[in-house]
N, C-alpha and C positions, 0 to 999 in steps of 0.2 A: 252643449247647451241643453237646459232643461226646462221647460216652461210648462206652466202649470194654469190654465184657463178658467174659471168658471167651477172650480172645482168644488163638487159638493158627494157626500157622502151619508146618507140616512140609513138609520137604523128605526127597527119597526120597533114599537113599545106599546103591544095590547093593540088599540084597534089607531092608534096613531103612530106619528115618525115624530123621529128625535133627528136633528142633523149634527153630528160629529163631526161633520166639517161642513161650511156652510159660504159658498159663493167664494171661494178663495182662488186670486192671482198671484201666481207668482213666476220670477223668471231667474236661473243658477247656471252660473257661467263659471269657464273651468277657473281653477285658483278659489271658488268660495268656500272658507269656510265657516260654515254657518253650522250655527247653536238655536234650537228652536226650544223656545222657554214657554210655562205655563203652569198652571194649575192642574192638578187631576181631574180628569176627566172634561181637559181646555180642546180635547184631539190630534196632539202630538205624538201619539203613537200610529194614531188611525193615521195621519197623513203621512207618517215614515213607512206606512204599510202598503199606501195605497203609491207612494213614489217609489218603492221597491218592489211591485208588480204583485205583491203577495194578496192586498185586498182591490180586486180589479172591480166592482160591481158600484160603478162611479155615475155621475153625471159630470158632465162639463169636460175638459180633454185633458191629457196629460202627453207629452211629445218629446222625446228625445233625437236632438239631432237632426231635426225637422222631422222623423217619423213619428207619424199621429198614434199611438195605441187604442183609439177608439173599436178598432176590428180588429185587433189582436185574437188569436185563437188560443186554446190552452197551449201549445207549442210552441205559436210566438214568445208568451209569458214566460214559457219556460228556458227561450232562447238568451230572452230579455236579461231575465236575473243570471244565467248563467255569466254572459258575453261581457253586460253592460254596469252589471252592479254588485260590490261586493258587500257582505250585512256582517256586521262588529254586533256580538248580543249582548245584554248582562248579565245575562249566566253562562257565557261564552258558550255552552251548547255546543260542546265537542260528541262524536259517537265515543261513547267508551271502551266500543269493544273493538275500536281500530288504532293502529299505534298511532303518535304524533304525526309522521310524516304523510300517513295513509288519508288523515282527517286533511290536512294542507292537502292532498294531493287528489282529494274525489274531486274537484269542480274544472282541473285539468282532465282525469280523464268521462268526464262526462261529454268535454269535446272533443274526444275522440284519441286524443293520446295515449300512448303504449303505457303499460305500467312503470317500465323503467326513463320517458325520459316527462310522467310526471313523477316518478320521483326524485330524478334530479333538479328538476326545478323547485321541487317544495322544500329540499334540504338546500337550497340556494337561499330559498327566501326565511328558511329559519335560523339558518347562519347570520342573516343581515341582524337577526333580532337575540343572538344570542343564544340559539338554544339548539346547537348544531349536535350538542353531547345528548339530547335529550329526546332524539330521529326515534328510534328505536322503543321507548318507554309508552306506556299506555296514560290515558289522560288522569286518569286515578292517584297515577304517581307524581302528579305535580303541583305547584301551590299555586295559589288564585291569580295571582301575577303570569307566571307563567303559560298559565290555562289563556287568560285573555291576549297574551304575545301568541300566541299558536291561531286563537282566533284570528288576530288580526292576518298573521301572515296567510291563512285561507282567506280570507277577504281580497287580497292583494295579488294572488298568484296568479291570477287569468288576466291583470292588469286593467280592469275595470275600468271604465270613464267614471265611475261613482262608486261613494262610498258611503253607505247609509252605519249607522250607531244609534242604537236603543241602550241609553244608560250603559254606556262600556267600563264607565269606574264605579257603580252603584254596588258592586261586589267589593271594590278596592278599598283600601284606607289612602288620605288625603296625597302625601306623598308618590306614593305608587302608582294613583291615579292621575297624578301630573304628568309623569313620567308619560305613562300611555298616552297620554294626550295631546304631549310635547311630540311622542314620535310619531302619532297621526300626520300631527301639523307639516311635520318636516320630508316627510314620505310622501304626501300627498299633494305636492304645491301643483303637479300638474290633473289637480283631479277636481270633483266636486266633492265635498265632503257636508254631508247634514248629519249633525249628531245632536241626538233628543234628550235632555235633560235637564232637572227641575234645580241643576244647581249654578246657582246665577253668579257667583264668585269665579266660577273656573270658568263660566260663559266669558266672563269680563276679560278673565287674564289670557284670552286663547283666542276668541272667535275676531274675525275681519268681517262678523254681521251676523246679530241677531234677530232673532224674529220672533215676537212673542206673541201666543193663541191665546183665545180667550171664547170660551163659546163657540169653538169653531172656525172662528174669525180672529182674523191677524189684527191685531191691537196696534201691533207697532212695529216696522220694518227699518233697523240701523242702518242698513245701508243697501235700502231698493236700487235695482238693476233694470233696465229698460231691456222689451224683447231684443233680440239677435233675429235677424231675417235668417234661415238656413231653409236652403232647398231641401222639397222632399225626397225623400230617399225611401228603397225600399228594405225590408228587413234582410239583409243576405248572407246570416252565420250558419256555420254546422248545427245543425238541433242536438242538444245536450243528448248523450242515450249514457245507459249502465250498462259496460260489459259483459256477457254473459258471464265471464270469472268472477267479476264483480258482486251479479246476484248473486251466485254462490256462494262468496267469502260472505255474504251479510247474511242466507239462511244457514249456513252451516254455523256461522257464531252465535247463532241465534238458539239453534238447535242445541250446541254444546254448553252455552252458556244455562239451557234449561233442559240439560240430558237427562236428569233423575225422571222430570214428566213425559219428556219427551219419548220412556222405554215404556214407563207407564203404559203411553199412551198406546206407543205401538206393541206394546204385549198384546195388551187388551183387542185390538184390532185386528191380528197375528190370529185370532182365536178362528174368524172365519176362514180364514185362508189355509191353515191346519187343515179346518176339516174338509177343503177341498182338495186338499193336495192328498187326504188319505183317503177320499171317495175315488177319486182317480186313479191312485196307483193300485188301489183293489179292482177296478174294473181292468183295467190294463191287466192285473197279474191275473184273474179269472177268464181273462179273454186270451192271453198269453198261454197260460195252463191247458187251454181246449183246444185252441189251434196244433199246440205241439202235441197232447194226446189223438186228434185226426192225424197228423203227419205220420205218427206212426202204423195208422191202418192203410189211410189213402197219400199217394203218394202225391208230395203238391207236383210234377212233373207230367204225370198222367192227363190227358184230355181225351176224354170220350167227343167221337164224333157221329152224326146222325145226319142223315137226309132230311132236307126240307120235305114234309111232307108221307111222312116214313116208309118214302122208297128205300130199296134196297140197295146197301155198298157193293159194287162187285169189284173182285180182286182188280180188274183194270184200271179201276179207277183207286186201288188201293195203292198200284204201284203208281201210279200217278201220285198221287200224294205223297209216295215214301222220296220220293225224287226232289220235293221242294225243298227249299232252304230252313236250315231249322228246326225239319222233321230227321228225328236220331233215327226213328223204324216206327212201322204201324203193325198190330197184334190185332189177329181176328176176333171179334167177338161172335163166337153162334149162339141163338137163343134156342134154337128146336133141340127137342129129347134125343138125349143117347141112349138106346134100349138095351140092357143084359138078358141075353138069353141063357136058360142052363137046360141044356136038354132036349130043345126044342119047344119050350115051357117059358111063353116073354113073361117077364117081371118087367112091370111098371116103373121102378124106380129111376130117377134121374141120377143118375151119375157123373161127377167134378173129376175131373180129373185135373192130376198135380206132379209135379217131377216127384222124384221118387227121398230128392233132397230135404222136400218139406217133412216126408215122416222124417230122417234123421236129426232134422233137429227137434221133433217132438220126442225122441228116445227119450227125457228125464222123467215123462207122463206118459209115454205111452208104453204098453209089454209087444215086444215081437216074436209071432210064434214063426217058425218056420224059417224061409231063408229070404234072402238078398236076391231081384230078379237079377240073372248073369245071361240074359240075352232078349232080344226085343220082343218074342213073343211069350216073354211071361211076366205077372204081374201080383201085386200085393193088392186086397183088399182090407176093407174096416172092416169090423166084427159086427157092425148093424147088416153093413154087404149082406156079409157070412150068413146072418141069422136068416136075411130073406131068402139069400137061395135055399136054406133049409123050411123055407116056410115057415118060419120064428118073424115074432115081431122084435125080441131083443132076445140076448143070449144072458141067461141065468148066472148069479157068479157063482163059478167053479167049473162051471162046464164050457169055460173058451176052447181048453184043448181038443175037447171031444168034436165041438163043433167043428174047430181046424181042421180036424183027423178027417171028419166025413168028406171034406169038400178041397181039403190039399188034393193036389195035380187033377183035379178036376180042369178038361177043356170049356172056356165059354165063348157064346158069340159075342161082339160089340158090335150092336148096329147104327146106323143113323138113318133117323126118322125125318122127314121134312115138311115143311107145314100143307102139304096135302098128303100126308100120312103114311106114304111110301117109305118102304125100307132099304137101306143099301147099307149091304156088307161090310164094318172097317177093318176083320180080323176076328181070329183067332188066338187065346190066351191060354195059358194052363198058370193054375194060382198056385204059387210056390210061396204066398207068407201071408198074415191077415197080423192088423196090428190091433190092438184091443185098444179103444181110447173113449173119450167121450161125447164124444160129435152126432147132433143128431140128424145128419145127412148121408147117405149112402153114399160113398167113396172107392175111386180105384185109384191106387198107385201102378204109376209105370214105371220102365229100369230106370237109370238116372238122366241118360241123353236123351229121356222121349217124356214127351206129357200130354201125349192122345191128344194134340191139334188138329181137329178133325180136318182143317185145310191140307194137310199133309197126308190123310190117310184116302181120301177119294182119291179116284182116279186125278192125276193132275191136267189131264184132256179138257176136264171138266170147269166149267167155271162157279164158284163158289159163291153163293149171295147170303148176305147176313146185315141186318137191319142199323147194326151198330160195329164199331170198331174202335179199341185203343191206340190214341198215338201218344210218341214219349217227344218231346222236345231237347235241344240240346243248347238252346238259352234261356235266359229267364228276363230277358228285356221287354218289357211291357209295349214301347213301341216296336219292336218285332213281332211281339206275338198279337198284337191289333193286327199289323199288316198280314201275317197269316190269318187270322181269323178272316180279314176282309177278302184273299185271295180265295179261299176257302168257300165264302159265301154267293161270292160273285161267278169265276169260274164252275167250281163243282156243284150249288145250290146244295151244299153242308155247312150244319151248324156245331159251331167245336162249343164244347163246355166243360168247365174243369171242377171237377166234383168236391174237390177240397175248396174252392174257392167259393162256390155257390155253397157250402156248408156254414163256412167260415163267415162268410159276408155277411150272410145273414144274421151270425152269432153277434159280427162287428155291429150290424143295426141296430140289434136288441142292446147292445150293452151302451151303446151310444146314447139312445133314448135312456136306458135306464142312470145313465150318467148325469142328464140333462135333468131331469127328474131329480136328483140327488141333487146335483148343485143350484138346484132353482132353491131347494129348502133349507142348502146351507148359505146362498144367497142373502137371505132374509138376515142373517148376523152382518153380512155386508152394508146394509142400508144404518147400521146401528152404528156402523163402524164409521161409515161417509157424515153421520150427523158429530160423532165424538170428534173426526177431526178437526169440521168447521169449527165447532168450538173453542178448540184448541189453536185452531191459527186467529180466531176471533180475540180470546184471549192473550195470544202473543200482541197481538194489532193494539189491545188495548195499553199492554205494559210498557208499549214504542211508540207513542202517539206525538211525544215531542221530535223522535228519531225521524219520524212522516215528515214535521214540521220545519225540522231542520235541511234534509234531503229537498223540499221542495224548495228553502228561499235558498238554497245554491245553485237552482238548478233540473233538478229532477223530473223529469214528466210521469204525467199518472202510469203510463205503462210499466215504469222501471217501478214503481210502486208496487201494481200488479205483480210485476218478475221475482220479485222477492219473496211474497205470500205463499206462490205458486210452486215457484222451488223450495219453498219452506216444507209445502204440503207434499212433495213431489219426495222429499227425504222421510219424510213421516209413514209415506207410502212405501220407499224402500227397505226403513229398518225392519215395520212390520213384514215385508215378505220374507225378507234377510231369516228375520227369529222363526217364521212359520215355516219355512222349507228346511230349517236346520232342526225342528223340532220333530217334524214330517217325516227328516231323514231316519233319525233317532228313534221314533215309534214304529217305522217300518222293520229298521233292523231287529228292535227287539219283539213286534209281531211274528215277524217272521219266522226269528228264531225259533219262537213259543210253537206257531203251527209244523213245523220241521219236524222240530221232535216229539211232539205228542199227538201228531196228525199224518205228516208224510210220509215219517219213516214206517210208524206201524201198517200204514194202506201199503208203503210201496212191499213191504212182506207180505202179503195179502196176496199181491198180484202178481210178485216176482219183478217188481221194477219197470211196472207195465206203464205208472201214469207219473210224471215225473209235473210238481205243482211248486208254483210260487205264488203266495195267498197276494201280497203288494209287491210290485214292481215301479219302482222310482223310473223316472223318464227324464233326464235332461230338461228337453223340448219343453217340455209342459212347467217344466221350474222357470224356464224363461216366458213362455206365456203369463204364468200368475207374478211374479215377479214384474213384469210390465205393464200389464193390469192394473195391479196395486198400485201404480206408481201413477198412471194414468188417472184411476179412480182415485186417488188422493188428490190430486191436482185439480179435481171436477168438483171435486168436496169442499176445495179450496176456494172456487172461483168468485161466492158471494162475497164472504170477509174482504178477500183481496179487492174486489172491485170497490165493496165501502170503504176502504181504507184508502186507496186513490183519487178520492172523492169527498175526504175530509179537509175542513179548514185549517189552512196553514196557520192562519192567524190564531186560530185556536189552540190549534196543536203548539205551536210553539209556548203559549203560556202554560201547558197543562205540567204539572208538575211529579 
């Protein structure tokens, strides 16, 4: 039962109302089917609009079933036309871009049904009508007859208490639109059927009651029906929703069906995200290129350790430390002077001492005069050495030999001096080799198995104290080596610090901010890009405005309108990253290439292979960040159009042409 109260419906015109429908009762009981006749602009469309929930902004009530829709919410409405009402157009107002069965089959799965068993039901119900070959064919492909049997069997498939028709043969030629008519009639006996049309011949040969407007007002009712008492009820169906697959198959055909703009679009777009993806992969391979040139001075394994406070480490506490978990060995560090005497005549110079391994592998740059030490008390000096103990500030070229000559099997002291200026004895040397190189520190080599660690050469009675110390680890687990630092700081009041890493971090800082900086200014092409897309889905919104109108009197609630826009914007977002990280990929490789060989190869000659660069370094990581971004910031770009577009009149939409 459908009852119709008081019903009045004003439109504003300038600074007055017009009423389009004006105090109207009426009551539609199942089996009616009624023909509502009238003049243009009598309100017979307004009233089929306002009895199929599309134009809700009433006075007076309208009630199905004993439920009043006076407080209907937009969700109810959308419940309402889903559950309760199916609408026959006269432009039958099929989507084009979905096959016959798809168009039959969205107002099933808006409640919730699987794809495949509304499609079985929609190819049930196009069989009834004959057009079971034609499941598969898009609505393009078929004739105006055909178009409107497809219509109706979407009308039909949810099994509606009602059946609303806006001019359903106004398309047809006389014939054919009998047909339609007839099969209305015959389908529908347990329904209500109102169909609006100004042709009063096939009113006559069809309807069991017409009702003609006139101004708004019913002129004349064939065969008025007194109310039906029916208890109130409350509204209790599934709310219509759009499958998530669903919005997809409508932005993706939306997007295909306008792929030429749509690369456009996101070429165009793709521009900022380029040049973020090539600011980053430059800082990445310039921060990449420094860390691995440190790693080959400082070893990232290495952690210098220091007292709180710059007390001193004594071996006791060295070997304490060598004993914890974790720790590979700990290496003394002494800071006080190693003093060379030659003759009883101290020379100030500080002297490094090194295994005797590091000169051999400097033999391609360095000359060795003399011999190889073959026992522990003898030793190889530099030629700076050489020159001080001759009282030379450097040795002349040509006269390395002569200097050698003077000062081979020469005996010297090594002393050690300690920070209150005491001397103690390490030994005795006779120099059997000096190597000529270019170092501007005074140097002693020792045989191969000794490297003058002065911890080894005092007396070992003695206890050893030195301000710092090297330790080497033997994992690289970051929460391991917290928990040592903390054991480290608590127990021993030592603070561990890893030289590579405080070099490093800090380079990470700088290149971080410098990054941030950079992508704030390439940024600014993003804001240009977020305006071009609204546009773009604003313009899609405008070209589908009937599609709005259609989706909503089946059914649709504003959100799944929203859902559409969204993921429309959401693929716009993705092609543009798609084209800018593939482009990104392609300018790295052939940057890179370019710096390689006209930049790396000639420095790594230069230096003997010292510094090993890659000017951009591509990151996965970072493809999936801007690639999500994009996709996210397109959808944000999206959100205005989409929201107007759920918030457009159906009623309008549906006439836009």
């Amino acid at each position: 039962m459908l009852n119709v109260k008081k019903l009045t419906r004003k439109y504003k015109n300038g600074s007055t109302y017009i009423n389009a429908i004006d105090d109207i009762n009426a009551n539609f009981n199942v089996g009616d089917f009624v023909f509502i006749l009238g003049e243009s602009g009598s309100g017979k469309s307004t009233l089929l609009n306002v009895l199929c929930g599309l134009d809700t902004k009433i006075d007076g009530s309208v009630s199905i079933d004993g439920i009043d829709t006076s407080t209907f919410s937009k969700k109810d409405w959308a419940i309402y036309r889903n559950h309760y009402v199916g609408f026959v157009f006269q432009e039958y107002n099929l989507i084009e871009h979905l096959k016959v069965w798809e168009n039959v089959a969205l107002p099933l799965q808006f409640q919730g049904l699987s794809k495949k068993q509304a499609k079985k039901k929609a190819v049930i119900e196009l069989e009834k009508i004959g057009l079971g070959k034609f499941i598969d064919k898009l609505p393009n492909h078929l004739s105006g007859g055909q178009k409107q049997r497809v219509a109706i069997a979407r009308a039909f498939v949810t099994d509606p208490k009602i059946i609303m028709a806006d001019e359903p043969t106004g398309a047809l030629d006389t014939a054919l639109g009998d047909k339609i008519i007839a099969y209305l009639k015959e389908k529908a006996k347990d329904k209500i059927v109102v169909i609006v049309t100004h042709d009063e011949d096939l009113a006559e040969k069809f309807a069991n009651r017409i009702i003609t407007l006139e101004d708004g007002k019913i002129l004349n009712d064939s065969n008025q029906v007194s109310e039906t008492i029916t208890p109130e009820k409350e509204l209790n169906l599934v709310r219509p929703r759009m499958k998530l697959s669903m919005l997809f198959k409508f932005a993706r055909n939306n997007i295909s069906s306008r792929i030429f703009r749509s690369i456009i679009t996101s070429s165009i777009v793709s521009i900022g995200y380029i040049s973020i993806f090539l600011l980053t992969f430059l800082i990445l391979g310039i921060n990449s290129s420094i860390a691995s040139t440190i790693s080959s001075f400082i070893p990232e394994d290495q952690y210098q350790i220091y007292h709180i406070g710059n007390e001193e480490i004594t071996t006791d506490e060295m070997a304490q430390i060598s004993a914890l978990e974790h720790v590979e060995s700990v290496e003394y560090v002494v800071t006080e002077q190693i003093l060379l005497e030659y003759q009883g005549i101290p020379n100030n110079s500080i002297l490094t001492s090194v295994p005797y391994d590091e000169v051999s592998l400097q033999s391609n740059t360095s000359t060795l005069y003399g011999e190889i030490p073959s026992s522990s008390d003898e030793i190889i000096i530099n030629s700076l050495t050489a020159a001080n103990l001759e009282g030379l500030q450097y040795i002349e070229k040509g006269s390395e030999e002569y200097v050698f000559n003077s000062v081979k099997n020469l005996t010297v002291s090594i002393k050690y001096i300690d920070s209150t200026g005491t001397k103690t004895l390490i030994g005795e040397y006779k120099i059997v080799g000096m190597v000529v190189n270019t170092s501007m520190q005074p140097l002693v080599y020792a045989e191969y198995q000794e490297s003058l660690d002065i911890s080894n050469m005092i007396n070992n009675d003695e206890n050893i104290y030195a301000s710092q110390a090297t330790m080497y680890l033997n994992t690289d687990n970051e929460d391991e080596i917290s928990d040592l630092r903390k054991t480290l700081n608590d127990n021993h009041d030592i603070f561990v610090m890893n030289l590579y890493e405080s070099i490093t971090s800090n380079i990470d800082d700088f290149m971080m901010k410098a990054l941030k900086i950079f992508i704030g200014i390439a940024s600014i092409s993003l804001i240009v890009s977020g305006i071009l897309i609204g546009l773009v889905v604003y313009t899609s919104i405008l070209e589908r405005i009937k599609e709005i109108g259609i989706l909503t009197a089946i059914g649709a609630k504003s959100s799944s309108i929203v859902g559409i826009y969204l993921i429309e914007s959401a693929f716009l977002g993705l092609i543009s990253s798609i084209i800018a990280s593939g482009v990104a990929l392609l300018l790295t490789k052939f940057i890179n290439g370019l710096f390689n060989n006209f930049i790396e190869k000639p420095l790594n000659l230069l230096t003997q292979g010292l510094f090993e660069m890659q000017l951009l370094s591509p990151n996965v990581l970072v493809i999936l960040i801007v690639i999500t971004f994009s996709i996210l910031y397109a959808m944000l770009a999206g959100v205005i159009p989409s929201l107007r577009a759920s918030k457009m009149n159906a009623v309008k939409a549906l006439r836009k042409e």
